[in-house]
N, C-alpha and C positions, 0 to 999 in steps of 0.2 A: 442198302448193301454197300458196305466198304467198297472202291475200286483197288487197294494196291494190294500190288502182289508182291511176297515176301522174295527174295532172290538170295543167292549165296550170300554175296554184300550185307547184305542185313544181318544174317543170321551169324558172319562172322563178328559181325558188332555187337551185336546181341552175348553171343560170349564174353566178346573181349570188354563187355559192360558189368557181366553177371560174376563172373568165374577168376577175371583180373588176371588173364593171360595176356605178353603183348598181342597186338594186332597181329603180327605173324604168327606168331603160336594158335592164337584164337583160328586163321586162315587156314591151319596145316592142319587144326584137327577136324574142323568143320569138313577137309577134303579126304582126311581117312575115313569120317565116319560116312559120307556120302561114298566114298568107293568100295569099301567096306560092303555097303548094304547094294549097292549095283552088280559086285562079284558075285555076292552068294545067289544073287536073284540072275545072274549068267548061267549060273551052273544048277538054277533048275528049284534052290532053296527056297523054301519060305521064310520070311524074317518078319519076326511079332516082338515089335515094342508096348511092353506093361503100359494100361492105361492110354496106348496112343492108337496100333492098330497092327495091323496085319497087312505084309505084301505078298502076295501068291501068283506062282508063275503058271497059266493055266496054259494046256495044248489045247489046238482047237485045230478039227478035222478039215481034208478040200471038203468043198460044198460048192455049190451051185448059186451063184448072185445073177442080179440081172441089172445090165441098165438101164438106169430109170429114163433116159433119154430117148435109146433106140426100144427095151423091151429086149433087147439080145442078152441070151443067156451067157454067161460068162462064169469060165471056171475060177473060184479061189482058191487059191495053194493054202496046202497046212500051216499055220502058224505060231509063237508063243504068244498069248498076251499077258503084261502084267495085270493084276486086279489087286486095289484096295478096300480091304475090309477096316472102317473106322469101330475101336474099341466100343462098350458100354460106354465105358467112363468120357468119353470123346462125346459120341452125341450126345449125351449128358449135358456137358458142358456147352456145348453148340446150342443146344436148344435154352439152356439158363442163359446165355448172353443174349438170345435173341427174346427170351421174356424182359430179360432187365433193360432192353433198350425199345422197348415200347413204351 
């Protein structure tokens, strides 16, 4: 398994490698398209990028947890979480790099 992890920084370079924006242009769009997609997923949207995946804001009810230390029941408040559904064409592709690199 690769260990790194991709970050803003990269991906700004990564445009500004692909697309031939300067490095600021490549930063600023990199930061609309990431807030862009954090807004709509504020207000509750789902956002599906073609071929890439699905992000869905699920509610999820109080319910009853327990500590696994003492065993004491403990209430959890309602919450939002996000969930990623990875495209076809993603595992797809996930799984053909992990055949070609056997």
């Amino acid at each position: 398994m690769a260990g790194h992890t991709v970050t803003r920084a990269d991906l700004c370079e990564a445009v500004y490698q692909k697309v031939g924006l300067s490095r600021t242009e490549s930063a600023e769009l990199v930061e609309k398209v990431l807030s862009e997609i954090s807004t709509s997923l504020e207000r509750g949207e789902s956002v599906k990028l073609s071929s890439f995946g699905s992000f869905v804001v699920r509610s999820k009810g109080e319910r009853i947890g327990r500590n696994p230390k003492t065993g004491e029941e403990v209430p959890i408040s309602p919450r939002r979480v996000m969930v990623f559904k990875p495209s076809n064409v993603l595992k797809q592709r996930i799984n053909d790099a992990l055949v070609e690199s056997d």
